[in-house]
VMD Tcl script that builds the backbone (N, CA, C; Angstrom):
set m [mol new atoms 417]
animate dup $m
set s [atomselect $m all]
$s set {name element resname resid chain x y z} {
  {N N UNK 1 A 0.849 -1.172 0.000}
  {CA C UNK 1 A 0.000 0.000 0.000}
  {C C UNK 1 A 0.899 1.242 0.000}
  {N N UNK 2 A 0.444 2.266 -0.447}
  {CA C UNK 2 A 1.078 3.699 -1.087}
  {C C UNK 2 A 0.828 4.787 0.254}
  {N N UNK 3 A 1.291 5.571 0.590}
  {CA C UNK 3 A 0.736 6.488 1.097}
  {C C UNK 3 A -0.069 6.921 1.130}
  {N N UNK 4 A -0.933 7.743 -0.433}
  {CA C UNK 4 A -1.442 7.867 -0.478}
  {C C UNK 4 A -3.072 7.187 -0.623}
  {N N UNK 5 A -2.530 5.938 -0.789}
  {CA C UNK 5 A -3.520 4.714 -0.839}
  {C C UNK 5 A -4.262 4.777 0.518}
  {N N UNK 6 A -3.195 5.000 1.405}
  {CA C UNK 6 A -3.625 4.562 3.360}
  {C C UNK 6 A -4.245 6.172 3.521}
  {N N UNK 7 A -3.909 7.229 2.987}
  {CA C UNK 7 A -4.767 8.413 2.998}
  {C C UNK 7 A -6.363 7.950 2.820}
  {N N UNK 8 A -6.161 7.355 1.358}
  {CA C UNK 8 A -7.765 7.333 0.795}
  {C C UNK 8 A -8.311 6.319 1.850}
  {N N UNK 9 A -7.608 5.377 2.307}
  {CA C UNK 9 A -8.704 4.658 3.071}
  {C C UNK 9 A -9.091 4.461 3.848}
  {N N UNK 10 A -8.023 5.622 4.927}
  {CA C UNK 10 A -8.724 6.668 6.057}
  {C C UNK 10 A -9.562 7.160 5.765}
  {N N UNK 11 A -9.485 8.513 5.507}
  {CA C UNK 11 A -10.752 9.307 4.603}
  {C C UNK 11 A -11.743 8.990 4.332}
  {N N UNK 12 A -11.925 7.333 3.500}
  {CA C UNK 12 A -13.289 6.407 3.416}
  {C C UNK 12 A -13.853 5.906 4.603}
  {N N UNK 13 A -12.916 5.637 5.535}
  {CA C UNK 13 A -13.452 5.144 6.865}
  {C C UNK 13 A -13.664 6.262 7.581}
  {N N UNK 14 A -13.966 7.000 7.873}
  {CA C UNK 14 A -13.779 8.450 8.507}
  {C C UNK 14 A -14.977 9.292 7.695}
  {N N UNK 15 A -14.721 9.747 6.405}
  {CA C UNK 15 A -16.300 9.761 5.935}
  {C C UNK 15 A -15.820 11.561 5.713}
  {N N UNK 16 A -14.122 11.588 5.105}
  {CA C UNK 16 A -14.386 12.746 4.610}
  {C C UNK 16 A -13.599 12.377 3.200}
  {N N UNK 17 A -13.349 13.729 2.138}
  {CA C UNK 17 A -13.289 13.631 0.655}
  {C C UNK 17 A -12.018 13.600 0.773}
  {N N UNK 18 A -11.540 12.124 0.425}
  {CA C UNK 18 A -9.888 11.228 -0.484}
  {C C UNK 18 A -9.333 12.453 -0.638}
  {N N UNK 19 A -9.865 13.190 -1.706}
  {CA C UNK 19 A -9.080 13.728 -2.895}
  {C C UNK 19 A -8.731 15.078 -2.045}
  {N N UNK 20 A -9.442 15.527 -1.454}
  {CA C UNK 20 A -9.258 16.580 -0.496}
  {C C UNK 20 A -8.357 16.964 0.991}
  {N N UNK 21 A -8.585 15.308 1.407}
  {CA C UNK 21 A -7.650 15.414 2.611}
  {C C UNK 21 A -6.599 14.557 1.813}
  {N N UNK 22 A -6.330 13.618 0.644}
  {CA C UNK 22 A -4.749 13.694 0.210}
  {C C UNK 22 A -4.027 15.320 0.071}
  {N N UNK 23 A -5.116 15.683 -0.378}
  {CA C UNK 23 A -4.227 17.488 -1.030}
  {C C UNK 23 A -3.848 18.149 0.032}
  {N N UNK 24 A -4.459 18.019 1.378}
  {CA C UNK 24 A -4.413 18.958 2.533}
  {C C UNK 24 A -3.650 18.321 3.428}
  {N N UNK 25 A -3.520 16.661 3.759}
  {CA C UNK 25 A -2.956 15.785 5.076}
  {C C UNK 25 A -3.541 16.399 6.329}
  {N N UNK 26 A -4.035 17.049 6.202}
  {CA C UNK 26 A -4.379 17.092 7.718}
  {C C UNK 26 A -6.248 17.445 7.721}
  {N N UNK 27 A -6.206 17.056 9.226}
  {CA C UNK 27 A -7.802 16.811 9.857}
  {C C UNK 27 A -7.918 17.633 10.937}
  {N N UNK 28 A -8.834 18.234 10.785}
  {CA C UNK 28 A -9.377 19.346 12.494}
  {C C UNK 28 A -10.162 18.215 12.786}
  {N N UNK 29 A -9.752 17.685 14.109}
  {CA C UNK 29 A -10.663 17.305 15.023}
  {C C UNK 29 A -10.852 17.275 16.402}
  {N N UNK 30 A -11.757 18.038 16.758}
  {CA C UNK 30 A -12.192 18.966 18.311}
  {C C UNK 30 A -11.360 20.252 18.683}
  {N N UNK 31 A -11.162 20.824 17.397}
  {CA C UNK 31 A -10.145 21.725 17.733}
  {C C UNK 31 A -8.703 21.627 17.668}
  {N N UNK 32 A -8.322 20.059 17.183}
  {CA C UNK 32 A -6.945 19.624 17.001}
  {C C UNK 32 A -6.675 19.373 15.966}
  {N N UNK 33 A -5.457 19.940 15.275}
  {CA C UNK 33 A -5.303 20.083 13.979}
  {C C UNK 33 A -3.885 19.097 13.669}
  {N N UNK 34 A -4.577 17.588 13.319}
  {CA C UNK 34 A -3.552 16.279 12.777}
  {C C UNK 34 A -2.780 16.675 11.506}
  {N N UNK 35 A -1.601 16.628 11.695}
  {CA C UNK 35 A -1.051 16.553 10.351}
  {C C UNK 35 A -0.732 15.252 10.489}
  {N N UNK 36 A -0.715 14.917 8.953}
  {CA C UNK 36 A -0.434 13.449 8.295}
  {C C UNK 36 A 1.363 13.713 6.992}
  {N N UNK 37 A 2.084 12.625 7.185}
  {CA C UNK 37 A 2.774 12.995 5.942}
  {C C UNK 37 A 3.894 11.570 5.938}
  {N N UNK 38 A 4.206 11.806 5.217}
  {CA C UNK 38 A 4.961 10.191 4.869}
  {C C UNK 38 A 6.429 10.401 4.741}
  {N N UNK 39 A 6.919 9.198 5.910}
  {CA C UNK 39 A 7.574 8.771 6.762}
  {C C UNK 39 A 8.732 7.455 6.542}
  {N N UNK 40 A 9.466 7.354 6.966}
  {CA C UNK 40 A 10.245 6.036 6.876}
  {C C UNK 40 A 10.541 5.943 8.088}
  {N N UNK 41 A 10.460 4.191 8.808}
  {CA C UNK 41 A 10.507 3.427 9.908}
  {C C UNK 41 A 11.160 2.214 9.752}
  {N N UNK 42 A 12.406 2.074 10.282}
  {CA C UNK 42 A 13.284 1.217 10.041}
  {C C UNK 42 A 13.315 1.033 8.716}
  {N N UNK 43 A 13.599 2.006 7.568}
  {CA C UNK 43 A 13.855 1.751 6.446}
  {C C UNK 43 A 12.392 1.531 5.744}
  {N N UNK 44 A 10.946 1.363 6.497}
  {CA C UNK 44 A 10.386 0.979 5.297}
  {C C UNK 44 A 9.146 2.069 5.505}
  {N N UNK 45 A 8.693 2.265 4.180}
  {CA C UNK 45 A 7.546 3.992 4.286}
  {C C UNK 45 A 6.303 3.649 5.076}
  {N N UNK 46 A 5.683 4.264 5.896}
  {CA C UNK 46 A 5.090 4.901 7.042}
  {C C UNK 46 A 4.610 6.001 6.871}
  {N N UNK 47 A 3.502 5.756 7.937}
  {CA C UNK 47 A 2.085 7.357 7.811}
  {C C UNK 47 A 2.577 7.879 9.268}
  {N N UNK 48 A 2.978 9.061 9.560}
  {CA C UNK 48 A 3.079 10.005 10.763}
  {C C UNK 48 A 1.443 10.375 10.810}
  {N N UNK 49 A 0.999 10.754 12.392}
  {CA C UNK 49 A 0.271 11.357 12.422}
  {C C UNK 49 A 0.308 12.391 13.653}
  {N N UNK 50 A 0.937 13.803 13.188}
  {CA C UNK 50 A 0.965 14.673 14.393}
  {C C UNK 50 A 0.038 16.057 15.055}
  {N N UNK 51 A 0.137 15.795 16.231}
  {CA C UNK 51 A -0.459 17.353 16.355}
  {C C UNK 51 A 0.551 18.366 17.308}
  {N N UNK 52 A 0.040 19.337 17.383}
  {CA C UNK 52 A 1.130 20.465 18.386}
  {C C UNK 52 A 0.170 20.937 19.547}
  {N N UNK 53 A 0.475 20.537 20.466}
  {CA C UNK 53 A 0.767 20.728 22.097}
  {C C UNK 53 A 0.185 22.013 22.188}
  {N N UNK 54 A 1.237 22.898 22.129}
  {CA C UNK 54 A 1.673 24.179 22.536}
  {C C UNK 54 A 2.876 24.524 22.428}
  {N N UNK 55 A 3.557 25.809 22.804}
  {CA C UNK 55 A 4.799 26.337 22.544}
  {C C UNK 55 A 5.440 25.922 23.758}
  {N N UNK 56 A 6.436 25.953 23.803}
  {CA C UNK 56 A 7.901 25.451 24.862}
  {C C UNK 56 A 8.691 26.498 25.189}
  {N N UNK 57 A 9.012 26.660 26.115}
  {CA C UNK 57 A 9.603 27.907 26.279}
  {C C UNK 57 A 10.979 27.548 26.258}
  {N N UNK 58 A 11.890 27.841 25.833}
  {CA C UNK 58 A 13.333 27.912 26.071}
  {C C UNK 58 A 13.670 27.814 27.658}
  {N N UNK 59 A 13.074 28.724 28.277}
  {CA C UNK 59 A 13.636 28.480 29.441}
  {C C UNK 59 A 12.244 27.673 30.479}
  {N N UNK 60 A 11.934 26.548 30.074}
  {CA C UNK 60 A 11.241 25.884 30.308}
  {C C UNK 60 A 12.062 25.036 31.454}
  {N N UNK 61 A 10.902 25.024 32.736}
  {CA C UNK 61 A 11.660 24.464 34.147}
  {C C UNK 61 A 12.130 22.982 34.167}
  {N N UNK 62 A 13.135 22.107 34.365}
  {CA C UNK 62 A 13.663 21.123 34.309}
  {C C UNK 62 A 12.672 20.367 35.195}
  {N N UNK 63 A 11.833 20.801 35.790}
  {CA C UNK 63 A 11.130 19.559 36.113}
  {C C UNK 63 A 9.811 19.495 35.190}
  {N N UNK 64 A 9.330 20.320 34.228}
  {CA C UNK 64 A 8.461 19.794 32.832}
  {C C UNK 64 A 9.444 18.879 31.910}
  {N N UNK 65 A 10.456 19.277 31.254}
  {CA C UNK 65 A 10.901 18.788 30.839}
  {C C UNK 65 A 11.635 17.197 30.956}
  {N N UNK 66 A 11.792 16.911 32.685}
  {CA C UNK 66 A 11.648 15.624 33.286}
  {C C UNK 66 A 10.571 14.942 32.425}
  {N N UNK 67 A 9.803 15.731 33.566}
  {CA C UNK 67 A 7.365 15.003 32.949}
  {C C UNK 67 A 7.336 15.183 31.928}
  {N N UNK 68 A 8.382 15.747 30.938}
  {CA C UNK 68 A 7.530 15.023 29.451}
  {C C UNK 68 A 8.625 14.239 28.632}
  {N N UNK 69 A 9.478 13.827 29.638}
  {CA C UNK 69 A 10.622 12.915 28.734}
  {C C UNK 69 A 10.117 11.766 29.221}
  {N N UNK 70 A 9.660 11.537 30.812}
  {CA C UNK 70 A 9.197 10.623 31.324}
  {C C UNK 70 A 7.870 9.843 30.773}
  {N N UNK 71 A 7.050 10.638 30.407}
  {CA C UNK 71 A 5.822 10.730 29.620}
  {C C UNK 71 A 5.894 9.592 28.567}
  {N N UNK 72 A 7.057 9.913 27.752}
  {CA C UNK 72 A 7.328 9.117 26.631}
  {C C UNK 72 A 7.148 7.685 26.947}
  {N N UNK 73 A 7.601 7.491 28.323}
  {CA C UNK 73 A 7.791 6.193 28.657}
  {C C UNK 73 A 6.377 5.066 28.807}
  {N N UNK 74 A 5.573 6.558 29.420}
  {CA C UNK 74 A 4.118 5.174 29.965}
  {C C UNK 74 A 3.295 5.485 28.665}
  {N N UNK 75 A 2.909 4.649 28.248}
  {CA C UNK 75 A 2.021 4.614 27.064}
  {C C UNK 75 A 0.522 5.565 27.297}
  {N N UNK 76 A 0.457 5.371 28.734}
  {CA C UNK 76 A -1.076 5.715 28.979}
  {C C UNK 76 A -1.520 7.287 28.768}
  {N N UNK 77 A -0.124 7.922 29.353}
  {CA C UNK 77 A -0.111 9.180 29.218}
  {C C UNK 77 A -0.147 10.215 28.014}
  {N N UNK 78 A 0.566 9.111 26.786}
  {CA C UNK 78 A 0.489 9.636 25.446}
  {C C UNK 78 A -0.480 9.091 24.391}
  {N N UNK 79 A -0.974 8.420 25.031}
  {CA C UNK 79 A -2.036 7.237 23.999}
  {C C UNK 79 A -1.101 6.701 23.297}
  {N N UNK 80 A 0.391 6.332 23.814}
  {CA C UNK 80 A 1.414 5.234 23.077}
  {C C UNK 80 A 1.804 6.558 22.112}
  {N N UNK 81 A 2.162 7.663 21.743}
  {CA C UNK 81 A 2.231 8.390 20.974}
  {C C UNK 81 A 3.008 8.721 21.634}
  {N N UNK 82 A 4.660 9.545 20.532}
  {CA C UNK 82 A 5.976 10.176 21.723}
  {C C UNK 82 A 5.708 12.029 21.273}
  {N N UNK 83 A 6.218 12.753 22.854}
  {CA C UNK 83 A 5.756 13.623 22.797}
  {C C UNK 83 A 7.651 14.434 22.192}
  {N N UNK 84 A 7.572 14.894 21.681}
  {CA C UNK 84 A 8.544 15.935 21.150}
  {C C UNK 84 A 8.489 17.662 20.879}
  {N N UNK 85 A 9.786 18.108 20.233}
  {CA C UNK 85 A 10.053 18.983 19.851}
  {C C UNK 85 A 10.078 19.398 18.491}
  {N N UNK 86 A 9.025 19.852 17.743}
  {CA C UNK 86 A 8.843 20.223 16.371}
  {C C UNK 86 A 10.165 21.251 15.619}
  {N N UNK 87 A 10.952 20.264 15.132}
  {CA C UNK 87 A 12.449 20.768 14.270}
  {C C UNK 87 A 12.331 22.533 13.902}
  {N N UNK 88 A 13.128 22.853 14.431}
  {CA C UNK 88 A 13.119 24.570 14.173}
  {C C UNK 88 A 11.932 25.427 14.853}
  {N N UNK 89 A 11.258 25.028 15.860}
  {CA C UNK 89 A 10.833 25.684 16.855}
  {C C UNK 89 A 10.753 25.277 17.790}
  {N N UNK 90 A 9.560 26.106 18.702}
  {CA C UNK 90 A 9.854 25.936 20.315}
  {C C UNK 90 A 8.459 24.990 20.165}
  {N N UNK 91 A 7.728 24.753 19.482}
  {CA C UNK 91 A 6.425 23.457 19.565}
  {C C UNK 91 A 6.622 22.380 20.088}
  {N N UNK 92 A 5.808 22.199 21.019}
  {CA C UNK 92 A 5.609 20.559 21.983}
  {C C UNK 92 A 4.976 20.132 20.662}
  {N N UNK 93 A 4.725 18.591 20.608}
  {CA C UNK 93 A 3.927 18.191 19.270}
  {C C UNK 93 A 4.068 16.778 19.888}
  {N N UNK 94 A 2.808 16.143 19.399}
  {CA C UNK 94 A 2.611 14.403 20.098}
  {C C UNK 94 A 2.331 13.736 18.600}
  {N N UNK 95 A 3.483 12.907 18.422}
  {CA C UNK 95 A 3.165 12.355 17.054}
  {C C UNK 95 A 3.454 10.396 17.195}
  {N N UNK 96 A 2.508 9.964 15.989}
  {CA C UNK 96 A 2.713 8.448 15.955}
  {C C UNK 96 A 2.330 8.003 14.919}
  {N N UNK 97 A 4.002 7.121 14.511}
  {CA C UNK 97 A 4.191 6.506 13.197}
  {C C UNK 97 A 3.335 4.881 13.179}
  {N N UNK 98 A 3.371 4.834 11.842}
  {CA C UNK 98 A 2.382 3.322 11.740}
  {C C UNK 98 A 2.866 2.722 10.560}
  {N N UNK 99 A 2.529 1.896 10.500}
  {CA C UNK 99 A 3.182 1.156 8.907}
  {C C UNK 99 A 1.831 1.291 7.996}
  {N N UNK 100 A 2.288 1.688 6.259}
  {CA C UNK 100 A 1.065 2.270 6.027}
  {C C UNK 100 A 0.036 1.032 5.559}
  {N N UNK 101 A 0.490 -0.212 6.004}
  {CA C UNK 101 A -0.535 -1.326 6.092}
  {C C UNK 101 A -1.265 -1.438 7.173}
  {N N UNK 102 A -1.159 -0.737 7.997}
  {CA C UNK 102 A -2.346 -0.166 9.022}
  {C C UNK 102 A -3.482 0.044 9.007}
  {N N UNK 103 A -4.883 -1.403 9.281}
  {CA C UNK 103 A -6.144 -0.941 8.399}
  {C C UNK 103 A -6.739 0.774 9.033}
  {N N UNK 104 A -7.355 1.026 7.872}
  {CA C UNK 104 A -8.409 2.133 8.267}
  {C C UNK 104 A -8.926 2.256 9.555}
  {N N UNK 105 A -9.629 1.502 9.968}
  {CA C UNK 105 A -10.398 1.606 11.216}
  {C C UNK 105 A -9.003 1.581 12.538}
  {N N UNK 106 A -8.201 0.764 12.811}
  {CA C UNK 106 A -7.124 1.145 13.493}
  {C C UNK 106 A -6.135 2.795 13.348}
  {N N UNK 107 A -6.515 2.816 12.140}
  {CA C UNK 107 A -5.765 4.227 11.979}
  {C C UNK 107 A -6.897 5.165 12.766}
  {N N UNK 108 A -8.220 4.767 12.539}
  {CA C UNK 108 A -8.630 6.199 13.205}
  {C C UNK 108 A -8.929 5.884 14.573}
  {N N UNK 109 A -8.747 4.917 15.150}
  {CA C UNK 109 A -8.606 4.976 16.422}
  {C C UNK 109 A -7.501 5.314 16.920}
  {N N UNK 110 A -6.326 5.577 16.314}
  {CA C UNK 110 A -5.279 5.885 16.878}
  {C C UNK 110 A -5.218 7.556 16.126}
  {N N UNK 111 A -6.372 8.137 15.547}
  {CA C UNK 111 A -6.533 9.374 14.930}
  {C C UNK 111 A -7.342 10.143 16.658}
  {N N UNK 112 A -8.234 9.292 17.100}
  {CA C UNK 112 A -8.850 9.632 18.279}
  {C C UNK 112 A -7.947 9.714 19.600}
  {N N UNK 113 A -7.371 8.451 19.862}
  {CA C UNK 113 A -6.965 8.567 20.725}
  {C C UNK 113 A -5.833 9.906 20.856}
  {N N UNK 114 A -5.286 10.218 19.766}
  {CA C UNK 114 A -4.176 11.670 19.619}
  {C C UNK 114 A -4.704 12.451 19.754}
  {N N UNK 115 A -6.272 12.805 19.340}
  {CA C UNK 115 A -7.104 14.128 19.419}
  {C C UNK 115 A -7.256 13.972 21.379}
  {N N UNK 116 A -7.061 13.118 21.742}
  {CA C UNK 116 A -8.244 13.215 23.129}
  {C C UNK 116 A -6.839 13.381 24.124}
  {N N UNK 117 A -5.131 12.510 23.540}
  {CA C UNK 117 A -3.873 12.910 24.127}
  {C C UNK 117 A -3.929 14.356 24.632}
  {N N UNK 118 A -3.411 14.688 23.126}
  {CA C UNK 118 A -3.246 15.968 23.121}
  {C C UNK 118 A -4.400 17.011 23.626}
  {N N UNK 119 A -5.583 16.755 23.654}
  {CA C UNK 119 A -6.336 17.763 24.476}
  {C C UNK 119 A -5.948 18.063 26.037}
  {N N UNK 120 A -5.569 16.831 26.495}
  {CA C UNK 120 A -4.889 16.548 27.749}
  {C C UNK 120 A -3.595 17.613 27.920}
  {N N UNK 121 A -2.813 16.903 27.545}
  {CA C UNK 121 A -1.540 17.915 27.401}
  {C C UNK 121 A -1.436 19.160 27.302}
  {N N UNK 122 A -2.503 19.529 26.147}
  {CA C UNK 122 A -2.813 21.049 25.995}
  {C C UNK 122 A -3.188 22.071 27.537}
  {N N UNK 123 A -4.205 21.416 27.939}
  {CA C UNK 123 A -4.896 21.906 28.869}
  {C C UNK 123 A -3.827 21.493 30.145}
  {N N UNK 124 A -3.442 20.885 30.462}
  {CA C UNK 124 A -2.434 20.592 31.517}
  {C C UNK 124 A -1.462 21.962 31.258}
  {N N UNK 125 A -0.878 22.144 30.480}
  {CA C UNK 125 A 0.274 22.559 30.227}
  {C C UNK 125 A -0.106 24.351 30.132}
  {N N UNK 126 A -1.585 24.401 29.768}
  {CA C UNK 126 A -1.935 26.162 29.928}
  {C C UNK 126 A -2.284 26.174 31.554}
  {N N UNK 127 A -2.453 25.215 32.095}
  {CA C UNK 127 A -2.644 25.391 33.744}
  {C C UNK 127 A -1.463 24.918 34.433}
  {N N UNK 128 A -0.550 25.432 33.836}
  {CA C UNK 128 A 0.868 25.519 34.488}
  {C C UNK 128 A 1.786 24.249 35.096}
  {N N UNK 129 A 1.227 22.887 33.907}
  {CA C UNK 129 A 1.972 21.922 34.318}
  {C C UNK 129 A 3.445 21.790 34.384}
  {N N UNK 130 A 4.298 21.764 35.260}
  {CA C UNK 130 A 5.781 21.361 35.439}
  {C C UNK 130 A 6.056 23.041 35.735}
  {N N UNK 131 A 5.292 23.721 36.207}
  {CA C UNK 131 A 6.088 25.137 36.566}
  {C C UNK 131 A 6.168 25.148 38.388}
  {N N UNK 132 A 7.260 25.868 38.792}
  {CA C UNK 132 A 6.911 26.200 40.041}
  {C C UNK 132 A 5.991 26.241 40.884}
  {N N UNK 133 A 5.366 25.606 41.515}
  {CA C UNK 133 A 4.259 26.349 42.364}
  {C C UNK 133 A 2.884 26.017 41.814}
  {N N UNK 134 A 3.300 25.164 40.622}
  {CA C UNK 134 A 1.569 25.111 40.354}
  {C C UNK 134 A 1.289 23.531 40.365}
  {N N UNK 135 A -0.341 23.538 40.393}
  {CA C UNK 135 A -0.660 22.067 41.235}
  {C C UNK 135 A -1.208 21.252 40.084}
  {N N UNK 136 A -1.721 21.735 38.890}
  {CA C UNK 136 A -1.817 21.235 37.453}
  {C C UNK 136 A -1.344 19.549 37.547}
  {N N UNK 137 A -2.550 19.113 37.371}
  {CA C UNK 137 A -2.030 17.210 36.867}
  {C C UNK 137 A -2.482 17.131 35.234}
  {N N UNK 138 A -1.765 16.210 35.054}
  {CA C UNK 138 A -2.359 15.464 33.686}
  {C C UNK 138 A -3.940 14.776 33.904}
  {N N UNK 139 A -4.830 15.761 33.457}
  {CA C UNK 139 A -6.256 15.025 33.746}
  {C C UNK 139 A -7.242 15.411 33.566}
}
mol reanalyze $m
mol bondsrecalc $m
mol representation Tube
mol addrep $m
């Protein structure tokens, strides 16, 4: 299967227009904006599917940056998705690769579970998760 093949048959399972979200890769959903784009994983091509967090501050306190290296580790916290640093900025971003033989219906459950991650994260992280003094959980 093609990249763009595993596009269209998201899109069909999901119940929006092939031709439209191939041209665009990405999906608003609940306010979270997935980018999609194609990938290589151990050498063989792969569908990314990411979204962005929020911004990172440079001088971001070493104990967030602990909680979100740690993060990476428990699956539960990311919906199995690793949380990073978007290349050439300060963007948090929660992204997860798949092989693009990944049926449809698994892809969009793992399209959900990133929308419902990252809402988490988002909202944690504007109520002052990993800063000084503030009482903010993941929740």
């Amino acid at each position: 299967m093609t990249y763009r093949e595993a596009l269209a048959a998201l899109a069909l399972e999901i119940g929006v227009d092939p031709d439209a979200f191939a041209e665009r890769e990405e999906l608003l959903v609940n306010d979270v904006a997935l980018a999609f784009s194609a990938v290589q994983r151990t050498g063989t091509p792969a569908i990314q599917v990411a979204c962005r967090i929020g911004s990172l501050s440079s001088q971001a306190p070493l104990s967030l940056l602990r909680l979100l290296l740690q993060a990476n580790t428990l699956g539960a916290a990311t919906g199995g998705a690793t949380l990073g640093l978007q290349q050439a900025t300060d963007d948090l971003v929660l992204s997860s690769t798949h092989a693009l033989e990944t049926p449809a219906p698994a892809l969009a459950r793992v399209c959900r579970v990133l929308v419902e991650a990252a809402a988490l994260w988002t909202s944690a992280l504007e109520r002052g998760l990993g800063q000084p003094g503030a009482t903010a959980a993941l929740s």
